[in-house]
N, CA and C atoms as an extended XYZ file, in Angstrom:
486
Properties=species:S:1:pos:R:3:atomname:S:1:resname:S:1:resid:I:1 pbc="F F F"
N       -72.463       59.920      -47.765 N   UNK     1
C       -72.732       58.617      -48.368 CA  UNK     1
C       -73.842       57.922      -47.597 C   UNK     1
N       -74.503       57.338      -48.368 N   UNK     2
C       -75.654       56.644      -48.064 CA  UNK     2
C       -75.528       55.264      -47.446 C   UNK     2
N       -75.753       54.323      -46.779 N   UNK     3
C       -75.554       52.686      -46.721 CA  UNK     3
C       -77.082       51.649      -47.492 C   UNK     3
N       -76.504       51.187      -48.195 N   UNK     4
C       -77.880       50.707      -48.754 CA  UNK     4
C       -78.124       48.964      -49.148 C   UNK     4
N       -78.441       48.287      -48.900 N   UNK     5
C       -78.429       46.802      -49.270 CA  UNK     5
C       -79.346       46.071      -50.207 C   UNK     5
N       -78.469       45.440      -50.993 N   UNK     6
C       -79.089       45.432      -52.275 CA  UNK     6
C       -79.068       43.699      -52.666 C   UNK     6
N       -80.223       43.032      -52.716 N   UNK     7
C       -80.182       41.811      -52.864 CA  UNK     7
C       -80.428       41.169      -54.469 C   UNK     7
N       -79.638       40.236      -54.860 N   UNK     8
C       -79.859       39.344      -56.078 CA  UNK     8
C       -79.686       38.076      -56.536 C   UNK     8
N       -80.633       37.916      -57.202 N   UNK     9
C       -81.314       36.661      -57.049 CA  UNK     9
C       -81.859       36.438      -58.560 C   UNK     9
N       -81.766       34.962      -59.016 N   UNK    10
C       -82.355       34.103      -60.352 CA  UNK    10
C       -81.891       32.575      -60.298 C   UNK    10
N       -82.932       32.083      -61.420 N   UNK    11
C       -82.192       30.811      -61.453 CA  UNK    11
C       -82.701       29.965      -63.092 C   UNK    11
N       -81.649       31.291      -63.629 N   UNK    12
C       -81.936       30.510      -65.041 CA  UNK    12
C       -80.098       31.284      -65.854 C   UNK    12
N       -79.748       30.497      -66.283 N   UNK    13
C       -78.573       30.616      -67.079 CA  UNK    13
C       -77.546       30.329      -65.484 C   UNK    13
N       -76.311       30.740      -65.811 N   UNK    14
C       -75.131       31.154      -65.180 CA  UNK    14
C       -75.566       31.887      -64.213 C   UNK    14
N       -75.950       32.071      -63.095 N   UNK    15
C       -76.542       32.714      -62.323 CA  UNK    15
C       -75.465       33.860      -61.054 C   UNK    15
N       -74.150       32.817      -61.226 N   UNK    16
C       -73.356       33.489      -60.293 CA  UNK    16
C       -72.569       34.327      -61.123 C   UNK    16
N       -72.734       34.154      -62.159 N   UNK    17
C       -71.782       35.050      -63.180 CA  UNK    17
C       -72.268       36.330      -63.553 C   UNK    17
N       -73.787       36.194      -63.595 N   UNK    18
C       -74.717       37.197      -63.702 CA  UNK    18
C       -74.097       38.221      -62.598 C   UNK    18
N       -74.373       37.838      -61.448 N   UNK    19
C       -73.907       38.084      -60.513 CA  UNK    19
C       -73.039       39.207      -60.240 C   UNK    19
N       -71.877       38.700      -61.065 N   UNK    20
C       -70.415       38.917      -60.465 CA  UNK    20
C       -70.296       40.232      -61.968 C   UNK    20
N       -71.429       40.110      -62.637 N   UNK    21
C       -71.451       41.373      -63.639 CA  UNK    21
C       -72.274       42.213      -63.310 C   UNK    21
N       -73.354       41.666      -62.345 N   UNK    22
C       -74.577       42.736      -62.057 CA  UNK    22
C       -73.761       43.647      -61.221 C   UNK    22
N       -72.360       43.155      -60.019 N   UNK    23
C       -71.966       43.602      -59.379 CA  UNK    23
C       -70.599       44.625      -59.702 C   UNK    23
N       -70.380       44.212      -60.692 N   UNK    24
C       -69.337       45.237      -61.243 CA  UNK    24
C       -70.053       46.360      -62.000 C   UNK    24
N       -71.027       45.881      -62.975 N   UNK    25
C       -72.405       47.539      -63.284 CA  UNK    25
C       -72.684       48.648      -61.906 C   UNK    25
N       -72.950       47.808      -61.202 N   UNK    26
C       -73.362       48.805      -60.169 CA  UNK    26
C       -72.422       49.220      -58.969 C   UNK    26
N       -71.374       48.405      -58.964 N   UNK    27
C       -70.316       49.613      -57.794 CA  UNK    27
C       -69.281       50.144      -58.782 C   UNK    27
N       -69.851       51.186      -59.120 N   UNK    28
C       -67.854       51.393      -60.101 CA  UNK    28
C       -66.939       52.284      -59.100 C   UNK    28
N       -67.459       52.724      -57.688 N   UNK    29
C       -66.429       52.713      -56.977 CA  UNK    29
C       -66.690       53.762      -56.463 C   UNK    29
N       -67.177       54.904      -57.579 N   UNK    30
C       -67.244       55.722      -57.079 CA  UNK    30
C       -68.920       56.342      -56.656 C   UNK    30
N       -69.694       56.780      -57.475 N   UNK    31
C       -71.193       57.112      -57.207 CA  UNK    31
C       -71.687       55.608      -56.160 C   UNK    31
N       -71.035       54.085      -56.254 N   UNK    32
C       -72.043       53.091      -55.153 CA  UNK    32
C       -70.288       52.390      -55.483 C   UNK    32
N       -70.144       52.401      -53.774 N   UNK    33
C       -69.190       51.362      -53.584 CA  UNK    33
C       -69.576       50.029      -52.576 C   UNK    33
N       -69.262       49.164      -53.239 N   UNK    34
C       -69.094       47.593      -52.361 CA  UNK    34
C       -68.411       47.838      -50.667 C   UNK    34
N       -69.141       47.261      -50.080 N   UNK    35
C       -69.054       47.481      -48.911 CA  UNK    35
C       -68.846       45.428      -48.284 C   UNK    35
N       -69.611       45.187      -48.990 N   UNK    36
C       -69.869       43.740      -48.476 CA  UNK    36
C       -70.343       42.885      -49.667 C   UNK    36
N       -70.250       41.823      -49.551 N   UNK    37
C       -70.812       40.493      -50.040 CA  UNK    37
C       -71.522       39.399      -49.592 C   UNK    37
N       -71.988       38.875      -49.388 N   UNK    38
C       -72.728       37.576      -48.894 CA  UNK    38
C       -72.254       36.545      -49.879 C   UNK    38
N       -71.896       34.977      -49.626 N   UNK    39
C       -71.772       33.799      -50.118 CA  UNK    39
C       -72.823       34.146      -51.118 C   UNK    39
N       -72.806       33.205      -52.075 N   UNK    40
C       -74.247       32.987      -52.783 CA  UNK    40
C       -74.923       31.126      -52.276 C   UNK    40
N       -75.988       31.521      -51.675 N   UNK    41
C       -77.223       31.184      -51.146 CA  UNK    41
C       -77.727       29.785      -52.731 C   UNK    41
N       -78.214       28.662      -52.822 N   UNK    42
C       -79.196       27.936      -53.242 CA  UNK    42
C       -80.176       28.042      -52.144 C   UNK    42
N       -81.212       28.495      -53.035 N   UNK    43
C       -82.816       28.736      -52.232 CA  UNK    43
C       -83.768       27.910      -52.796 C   UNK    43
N       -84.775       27.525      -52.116 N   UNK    44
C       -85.883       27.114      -52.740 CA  UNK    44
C       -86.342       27.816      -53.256 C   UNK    44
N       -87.571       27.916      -54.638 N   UNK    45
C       -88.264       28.612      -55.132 CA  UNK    45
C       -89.457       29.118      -54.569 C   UNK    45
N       -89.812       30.411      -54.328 N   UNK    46
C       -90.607       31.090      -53.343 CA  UNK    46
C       -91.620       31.606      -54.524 C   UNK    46
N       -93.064       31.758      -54.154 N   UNK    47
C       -94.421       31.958      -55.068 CA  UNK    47
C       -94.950       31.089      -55.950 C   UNK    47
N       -94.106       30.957      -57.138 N   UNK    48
C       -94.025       29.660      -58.063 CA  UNK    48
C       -92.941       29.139      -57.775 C   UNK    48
N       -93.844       27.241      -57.189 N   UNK    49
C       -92.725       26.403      -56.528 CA  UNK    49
C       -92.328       25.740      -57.717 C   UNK    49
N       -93.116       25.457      -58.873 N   UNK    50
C       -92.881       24.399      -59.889 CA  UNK    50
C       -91.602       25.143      -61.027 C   UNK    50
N       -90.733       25.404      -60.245 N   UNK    51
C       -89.327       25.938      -60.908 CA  UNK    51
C       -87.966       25.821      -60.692 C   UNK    51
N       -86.910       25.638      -61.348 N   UNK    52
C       -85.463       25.639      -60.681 CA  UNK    52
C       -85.065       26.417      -59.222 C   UNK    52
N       -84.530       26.056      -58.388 N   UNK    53
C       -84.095       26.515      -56.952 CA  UNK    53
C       -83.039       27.877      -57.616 C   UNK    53
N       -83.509       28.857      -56.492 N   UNK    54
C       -82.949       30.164      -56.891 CA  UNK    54
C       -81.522       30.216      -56.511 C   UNK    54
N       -80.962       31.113      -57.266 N   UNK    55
C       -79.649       31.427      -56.272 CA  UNK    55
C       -79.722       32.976      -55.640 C   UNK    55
N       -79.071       33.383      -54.683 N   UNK    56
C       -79.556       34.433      -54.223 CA  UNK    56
C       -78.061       34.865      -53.144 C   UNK    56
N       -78.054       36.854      -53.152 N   UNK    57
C       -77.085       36.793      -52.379 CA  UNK    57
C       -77.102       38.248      -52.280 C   UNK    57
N       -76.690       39.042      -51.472 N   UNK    58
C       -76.852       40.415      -50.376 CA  UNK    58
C       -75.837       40.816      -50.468 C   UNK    58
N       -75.400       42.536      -51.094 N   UNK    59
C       -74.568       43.473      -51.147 CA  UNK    59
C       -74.562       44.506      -50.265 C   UNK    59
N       -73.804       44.768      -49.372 N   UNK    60
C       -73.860       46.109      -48.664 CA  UNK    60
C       -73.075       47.205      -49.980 C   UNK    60
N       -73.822       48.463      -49.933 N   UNK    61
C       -72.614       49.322      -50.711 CA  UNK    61
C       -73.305       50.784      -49.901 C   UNK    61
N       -72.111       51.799      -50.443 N   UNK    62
C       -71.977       52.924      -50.084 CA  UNK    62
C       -72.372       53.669      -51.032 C   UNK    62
N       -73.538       54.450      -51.291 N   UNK    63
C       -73.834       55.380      -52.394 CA  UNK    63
C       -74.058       57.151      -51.978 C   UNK    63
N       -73.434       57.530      -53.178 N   UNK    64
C       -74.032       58.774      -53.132 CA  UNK    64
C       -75.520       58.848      -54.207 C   UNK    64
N       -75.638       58.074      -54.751 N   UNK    65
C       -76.815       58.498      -55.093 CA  UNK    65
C       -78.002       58.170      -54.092 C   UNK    65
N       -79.633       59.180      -54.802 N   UNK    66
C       -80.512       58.675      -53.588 CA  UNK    66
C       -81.371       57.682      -54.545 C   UNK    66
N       -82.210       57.173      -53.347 N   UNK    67
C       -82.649       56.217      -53.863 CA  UNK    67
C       -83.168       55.277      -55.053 C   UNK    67
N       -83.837       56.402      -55.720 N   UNK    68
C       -84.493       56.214      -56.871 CA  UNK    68
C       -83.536       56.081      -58.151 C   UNK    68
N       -82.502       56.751      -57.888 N   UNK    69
C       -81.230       56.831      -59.153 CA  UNK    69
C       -81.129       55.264      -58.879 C   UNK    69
N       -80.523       54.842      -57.249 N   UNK    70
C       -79.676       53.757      -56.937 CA  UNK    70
C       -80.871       52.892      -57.787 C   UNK    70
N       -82.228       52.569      -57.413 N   UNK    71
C       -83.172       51.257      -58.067 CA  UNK    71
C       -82.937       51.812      -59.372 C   UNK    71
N       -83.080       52.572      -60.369 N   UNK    72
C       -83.020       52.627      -61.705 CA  UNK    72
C       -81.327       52.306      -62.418 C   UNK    72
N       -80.351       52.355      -62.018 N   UNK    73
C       -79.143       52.137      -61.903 CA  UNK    73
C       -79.158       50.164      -61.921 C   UNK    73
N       -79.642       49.927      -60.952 N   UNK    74
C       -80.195       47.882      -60.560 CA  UNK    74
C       -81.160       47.605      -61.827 C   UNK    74
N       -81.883       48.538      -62.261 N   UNK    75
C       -83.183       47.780      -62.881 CA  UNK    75
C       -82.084       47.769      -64.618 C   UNK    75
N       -81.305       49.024      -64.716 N   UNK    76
C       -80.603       49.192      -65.754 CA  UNK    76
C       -79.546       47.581      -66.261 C   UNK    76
N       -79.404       47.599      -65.114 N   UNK    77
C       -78.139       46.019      -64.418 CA  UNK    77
C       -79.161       44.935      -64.951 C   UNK    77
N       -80.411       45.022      -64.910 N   UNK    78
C       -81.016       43.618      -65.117 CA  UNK    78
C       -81.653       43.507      -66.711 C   UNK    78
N       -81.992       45.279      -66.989 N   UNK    79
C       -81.585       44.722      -68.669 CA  UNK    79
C       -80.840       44.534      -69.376 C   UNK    79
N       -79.394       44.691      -68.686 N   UNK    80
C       -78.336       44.696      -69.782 CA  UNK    80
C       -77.730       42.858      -69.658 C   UNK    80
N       -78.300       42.521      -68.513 N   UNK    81
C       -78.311       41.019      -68.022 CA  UNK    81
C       -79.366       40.312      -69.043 C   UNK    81
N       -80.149       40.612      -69.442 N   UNK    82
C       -81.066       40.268      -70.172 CA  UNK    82
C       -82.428       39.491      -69.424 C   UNK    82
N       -82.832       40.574      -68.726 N   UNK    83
C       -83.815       40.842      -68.294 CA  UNK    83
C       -85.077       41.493      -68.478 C   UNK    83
N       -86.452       40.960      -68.928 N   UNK    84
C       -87.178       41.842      -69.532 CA  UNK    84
C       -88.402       41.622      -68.498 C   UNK    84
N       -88.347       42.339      -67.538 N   UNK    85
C       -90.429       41.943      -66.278 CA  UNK    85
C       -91.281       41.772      -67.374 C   UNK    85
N       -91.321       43.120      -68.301 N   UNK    86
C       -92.771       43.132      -68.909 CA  UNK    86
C       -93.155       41.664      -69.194 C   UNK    86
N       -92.297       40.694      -69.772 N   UNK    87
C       -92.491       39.553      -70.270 CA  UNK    87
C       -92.646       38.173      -69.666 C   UNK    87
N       -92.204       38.627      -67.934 N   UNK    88
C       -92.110       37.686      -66.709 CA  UNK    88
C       -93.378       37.434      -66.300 C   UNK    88
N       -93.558       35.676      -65.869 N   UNK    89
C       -94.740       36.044      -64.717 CA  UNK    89
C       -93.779       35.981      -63.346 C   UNK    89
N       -94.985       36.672      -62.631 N   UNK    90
C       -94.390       37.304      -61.373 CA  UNK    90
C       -94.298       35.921      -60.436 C   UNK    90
N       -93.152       36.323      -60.002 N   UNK    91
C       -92.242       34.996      -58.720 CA  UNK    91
C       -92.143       33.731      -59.668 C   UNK    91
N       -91.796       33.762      -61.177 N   UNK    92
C       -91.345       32.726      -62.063 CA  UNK    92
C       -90.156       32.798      -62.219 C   UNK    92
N       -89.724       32.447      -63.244 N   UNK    93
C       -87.867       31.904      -63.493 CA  UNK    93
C       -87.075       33.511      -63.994 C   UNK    93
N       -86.139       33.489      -64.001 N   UNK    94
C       -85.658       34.640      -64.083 CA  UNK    94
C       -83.967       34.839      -63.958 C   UNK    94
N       -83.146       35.549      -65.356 N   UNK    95
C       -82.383       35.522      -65.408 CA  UNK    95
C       -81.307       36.311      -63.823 C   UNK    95
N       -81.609       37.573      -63.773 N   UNK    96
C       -81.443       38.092      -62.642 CA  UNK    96
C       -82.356       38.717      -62.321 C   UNK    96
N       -82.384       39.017      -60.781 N   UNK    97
C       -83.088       40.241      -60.396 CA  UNK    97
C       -82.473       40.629      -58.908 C   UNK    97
N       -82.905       42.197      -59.254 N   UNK    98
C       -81.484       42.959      -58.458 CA  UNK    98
C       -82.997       43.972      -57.147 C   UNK    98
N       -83.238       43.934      -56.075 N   UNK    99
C       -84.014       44.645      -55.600 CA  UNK    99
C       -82.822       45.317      -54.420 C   UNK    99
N       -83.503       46.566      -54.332 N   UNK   100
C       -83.058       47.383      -53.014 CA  UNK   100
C       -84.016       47.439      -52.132 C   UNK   100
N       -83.251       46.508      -50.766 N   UNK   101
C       -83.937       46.201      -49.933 CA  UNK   101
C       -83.965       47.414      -48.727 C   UNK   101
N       -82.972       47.905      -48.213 N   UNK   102
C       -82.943       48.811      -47.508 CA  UNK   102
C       -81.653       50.194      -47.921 C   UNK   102
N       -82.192       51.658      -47.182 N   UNK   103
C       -81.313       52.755      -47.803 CA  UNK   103
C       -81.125       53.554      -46.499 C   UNK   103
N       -80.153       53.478      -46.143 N   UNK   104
C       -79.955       54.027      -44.810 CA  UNK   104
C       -81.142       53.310      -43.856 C   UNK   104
N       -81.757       54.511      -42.863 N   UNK   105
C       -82.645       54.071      -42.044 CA  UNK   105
C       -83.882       55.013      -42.742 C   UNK   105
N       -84.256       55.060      -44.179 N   UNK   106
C       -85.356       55.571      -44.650 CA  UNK   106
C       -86.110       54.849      -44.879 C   UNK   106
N       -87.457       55.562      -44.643 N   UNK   107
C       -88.918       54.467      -44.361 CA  UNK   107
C       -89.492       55.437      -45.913 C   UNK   107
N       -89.976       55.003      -47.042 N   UNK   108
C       -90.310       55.450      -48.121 CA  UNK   108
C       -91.533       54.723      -48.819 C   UNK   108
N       -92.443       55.219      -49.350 N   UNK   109
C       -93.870       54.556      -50.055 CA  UNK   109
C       -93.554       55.520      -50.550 C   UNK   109
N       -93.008       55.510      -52.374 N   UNK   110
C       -93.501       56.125      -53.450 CA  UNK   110
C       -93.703       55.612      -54.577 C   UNK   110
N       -94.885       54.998      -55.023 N   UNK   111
C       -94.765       54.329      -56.560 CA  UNK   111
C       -94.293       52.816      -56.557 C   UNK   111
N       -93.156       53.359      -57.576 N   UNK   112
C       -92.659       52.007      -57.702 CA  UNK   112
C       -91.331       51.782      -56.616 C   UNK   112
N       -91.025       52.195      -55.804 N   UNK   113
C       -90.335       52.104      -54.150 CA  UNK   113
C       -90.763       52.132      -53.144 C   UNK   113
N       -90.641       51.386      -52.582 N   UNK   114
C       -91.335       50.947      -50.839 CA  UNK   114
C       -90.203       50.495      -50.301 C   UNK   114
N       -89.217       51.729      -49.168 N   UNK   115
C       -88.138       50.742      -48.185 CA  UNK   115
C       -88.577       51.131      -46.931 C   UNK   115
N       -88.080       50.202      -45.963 N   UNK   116
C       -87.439       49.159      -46.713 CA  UNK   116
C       -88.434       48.273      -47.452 C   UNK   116
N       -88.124       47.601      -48.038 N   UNK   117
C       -88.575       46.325      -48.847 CA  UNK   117
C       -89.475       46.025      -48.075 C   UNK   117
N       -90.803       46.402      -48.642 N   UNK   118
C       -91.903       45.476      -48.222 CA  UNK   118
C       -91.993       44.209      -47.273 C   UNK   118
N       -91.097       42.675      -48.017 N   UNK   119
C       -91.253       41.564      -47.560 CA  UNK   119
C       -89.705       41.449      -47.019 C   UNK   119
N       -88.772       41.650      -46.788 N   UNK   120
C       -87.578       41.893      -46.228 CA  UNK   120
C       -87.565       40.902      -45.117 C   UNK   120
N       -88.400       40.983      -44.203 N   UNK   121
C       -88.434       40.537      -42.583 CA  UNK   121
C       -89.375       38.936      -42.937 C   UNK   121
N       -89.656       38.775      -44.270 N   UNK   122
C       -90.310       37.762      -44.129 CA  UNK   122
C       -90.146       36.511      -45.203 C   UNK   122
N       -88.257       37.095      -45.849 N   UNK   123
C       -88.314       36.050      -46.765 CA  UNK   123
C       -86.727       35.893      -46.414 C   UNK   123
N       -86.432       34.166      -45.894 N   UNK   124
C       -85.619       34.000      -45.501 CA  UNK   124
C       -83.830       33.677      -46.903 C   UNK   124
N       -85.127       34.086      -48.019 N   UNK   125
C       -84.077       34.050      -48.677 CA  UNK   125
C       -83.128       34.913      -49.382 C   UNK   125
N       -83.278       36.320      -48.549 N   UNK   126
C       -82.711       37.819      -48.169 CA  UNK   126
C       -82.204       37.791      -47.324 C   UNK   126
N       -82.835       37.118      -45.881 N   UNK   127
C       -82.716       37.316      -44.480 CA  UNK   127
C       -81.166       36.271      -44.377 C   UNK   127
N       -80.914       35.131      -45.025 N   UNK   128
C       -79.952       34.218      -44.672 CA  UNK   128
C       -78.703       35.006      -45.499 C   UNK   128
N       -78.643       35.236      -46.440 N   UNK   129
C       -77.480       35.960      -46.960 CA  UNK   129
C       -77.571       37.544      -46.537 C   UNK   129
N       -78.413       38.377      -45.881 N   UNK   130
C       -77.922       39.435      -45.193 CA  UNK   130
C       -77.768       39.417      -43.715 C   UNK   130
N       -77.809       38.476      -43.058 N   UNK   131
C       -77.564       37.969      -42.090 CA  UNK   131
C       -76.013       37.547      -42.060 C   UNK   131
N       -75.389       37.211      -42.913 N   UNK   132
C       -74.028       36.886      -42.877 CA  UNK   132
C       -73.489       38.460      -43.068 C   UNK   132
N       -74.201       39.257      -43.658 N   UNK   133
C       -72.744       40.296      -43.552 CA  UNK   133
C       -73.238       41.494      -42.927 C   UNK   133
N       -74.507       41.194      -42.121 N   UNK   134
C       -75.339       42.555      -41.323 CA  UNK   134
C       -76.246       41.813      -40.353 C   UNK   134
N       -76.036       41.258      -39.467 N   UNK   135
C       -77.083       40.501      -38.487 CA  UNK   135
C       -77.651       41.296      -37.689 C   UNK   135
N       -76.259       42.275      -37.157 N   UNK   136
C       -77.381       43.497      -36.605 CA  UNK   136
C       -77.976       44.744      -36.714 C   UNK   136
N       -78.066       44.771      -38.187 N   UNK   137
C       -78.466       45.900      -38.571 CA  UNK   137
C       -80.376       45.425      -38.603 C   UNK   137
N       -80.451       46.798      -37.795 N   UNK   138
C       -81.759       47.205      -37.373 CA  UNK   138
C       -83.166       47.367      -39.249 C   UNK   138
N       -83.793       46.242      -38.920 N   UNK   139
C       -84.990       46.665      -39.770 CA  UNK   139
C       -85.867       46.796      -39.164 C   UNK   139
N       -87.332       47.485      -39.517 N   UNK   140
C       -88.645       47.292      -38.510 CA  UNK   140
C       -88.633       47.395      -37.607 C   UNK   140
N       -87.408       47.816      -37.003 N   UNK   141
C       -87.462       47.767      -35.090 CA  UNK   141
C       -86.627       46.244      -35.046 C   UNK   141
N       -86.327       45.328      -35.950 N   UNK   142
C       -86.286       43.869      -35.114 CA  UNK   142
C       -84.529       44.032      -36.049 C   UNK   142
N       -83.201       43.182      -35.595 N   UNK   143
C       -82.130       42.981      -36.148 CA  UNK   143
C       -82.628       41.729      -37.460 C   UNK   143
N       -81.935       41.637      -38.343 N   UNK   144
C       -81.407       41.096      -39.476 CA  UNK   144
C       -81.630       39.538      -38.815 C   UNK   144
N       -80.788       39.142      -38.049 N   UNK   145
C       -80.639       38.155      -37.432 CA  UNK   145
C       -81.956       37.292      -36.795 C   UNK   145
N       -82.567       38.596      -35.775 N   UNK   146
C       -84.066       38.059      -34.440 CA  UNK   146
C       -85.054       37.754      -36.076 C   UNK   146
N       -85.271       38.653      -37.563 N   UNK   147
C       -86.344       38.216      -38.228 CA  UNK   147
C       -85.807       37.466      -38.694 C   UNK   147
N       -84.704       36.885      -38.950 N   UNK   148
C       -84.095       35.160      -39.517 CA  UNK   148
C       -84.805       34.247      -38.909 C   UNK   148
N       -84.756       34.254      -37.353 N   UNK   149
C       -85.207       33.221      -36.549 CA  UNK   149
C       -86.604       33.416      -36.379 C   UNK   149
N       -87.321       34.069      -36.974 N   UNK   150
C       -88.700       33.963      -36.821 CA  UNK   150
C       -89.647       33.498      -38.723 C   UNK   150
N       -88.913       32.784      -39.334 N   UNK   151
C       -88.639       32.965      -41.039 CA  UNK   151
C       -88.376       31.120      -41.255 C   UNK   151
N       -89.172       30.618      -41.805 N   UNK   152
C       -88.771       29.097      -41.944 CA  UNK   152
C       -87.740       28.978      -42.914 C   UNK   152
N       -86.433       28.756      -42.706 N   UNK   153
C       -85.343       28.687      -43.756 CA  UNK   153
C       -84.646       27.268      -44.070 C   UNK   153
N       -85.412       26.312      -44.149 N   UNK   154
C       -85.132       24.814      -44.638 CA  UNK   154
C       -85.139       24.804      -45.725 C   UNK   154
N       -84.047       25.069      -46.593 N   UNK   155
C       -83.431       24.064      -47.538 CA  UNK   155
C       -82.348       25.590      -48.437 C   UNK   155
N       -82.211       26.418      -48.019 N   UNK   156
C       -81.334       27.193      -47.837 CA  UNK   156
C       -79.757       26.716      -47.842 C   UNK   156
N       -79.118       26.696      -48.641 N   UNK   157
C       -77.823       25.975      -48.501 CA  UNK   157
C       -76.818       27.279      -49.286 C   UNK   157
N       -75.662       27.306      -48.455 N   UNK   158
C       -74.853       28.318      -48.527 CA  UNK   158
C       -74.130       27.899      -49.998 C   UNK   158
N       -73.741       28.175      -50.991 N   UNK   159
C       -72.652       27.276      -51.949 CA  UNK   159
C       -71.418       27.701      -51.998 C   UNK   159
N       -70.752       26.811      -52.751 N   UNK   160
C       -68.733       27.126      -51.855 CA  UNK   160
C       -68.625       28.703      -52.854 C   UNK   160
N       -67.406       28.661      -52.669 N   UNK   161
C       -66.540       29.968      -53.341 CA  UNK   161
C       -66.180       29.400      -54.957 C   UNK   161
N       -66.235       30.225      -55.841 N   UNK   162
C       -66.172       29.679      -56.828 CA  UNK   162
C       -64.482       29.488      -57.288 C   UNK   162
């Protein structure tokens, strides 16, 4: 089994509900199991600011699949959420969106996958909800936690339990 962390994030409709379905699509227990959860996160809006505050929140799970199944499996989760990119502008509003941020300790550039995650170490609104359920798990050489504190995370607010 693989360890892999998988972050999601929107802020248009029901967002935690999305959520709590994106998350039952993708662990059925057996091929990717739930390992962890993170609170869900209110974020500010990151790229395009002139939009609703995101919600956002970090899954540890256990997969046997490899990578590329696991992102096509997430991207599957965000059309059945009703999710369409082709039709998005990029860092605008958005029902869900499901990225795999890290897969074990594999370093990968192919296409449409880059882990870990490209911006991972530099967006605190990954870094604050995988920080609650992995602070020291090793990215880049630096813990979960040391690239939190180097990441401006003002206005980040944890929200209760539903």
């Amino acid at each position: 089994m693989a360890e892999a962390f998988i972050s999601l994030g929107g802020n248009l409709g029901d967002v935690r509900s999305a959520f709590d379905r994106a998350i039952a699509a993708l662990c059925d227990g057996e091929l990717v199991k739930l390992r962890a959860r993170s609170a869900d996160y209110r974020t500010p809006p990151w790229g395009v600011i002139e939009q609703p505050p995101f919600i956002n929140a970090v899954i540890a799970v256990d997969t046997t699949l490899d990578p590329h199944d696991l992102l096509e499996r997430a991207k599957e989760c965000e059309r059945a959420l009703g999710r369409h990119r082709e039709r998005e502008r990029r860092w605008g509003p958005r029902v869900i969106d499901i990225d795999l941020l890290v897969y074990d300790d594999l370093v990968l550039v192919d296409g449409d996958l880059i882990l870990p995650h490209p911006h991972l170490v530099e967006r605190a609104f990954v870094l604050v909800p995988m920080a609650e359920i992995a602070p020291d798990r090793i990215i880049d050489g630096v813990t979960v936690l040391d690239a939190l504190s180097r990441v401006e995370a003002t206005g980040i607010e944890k929200l209760p339990p539903r």
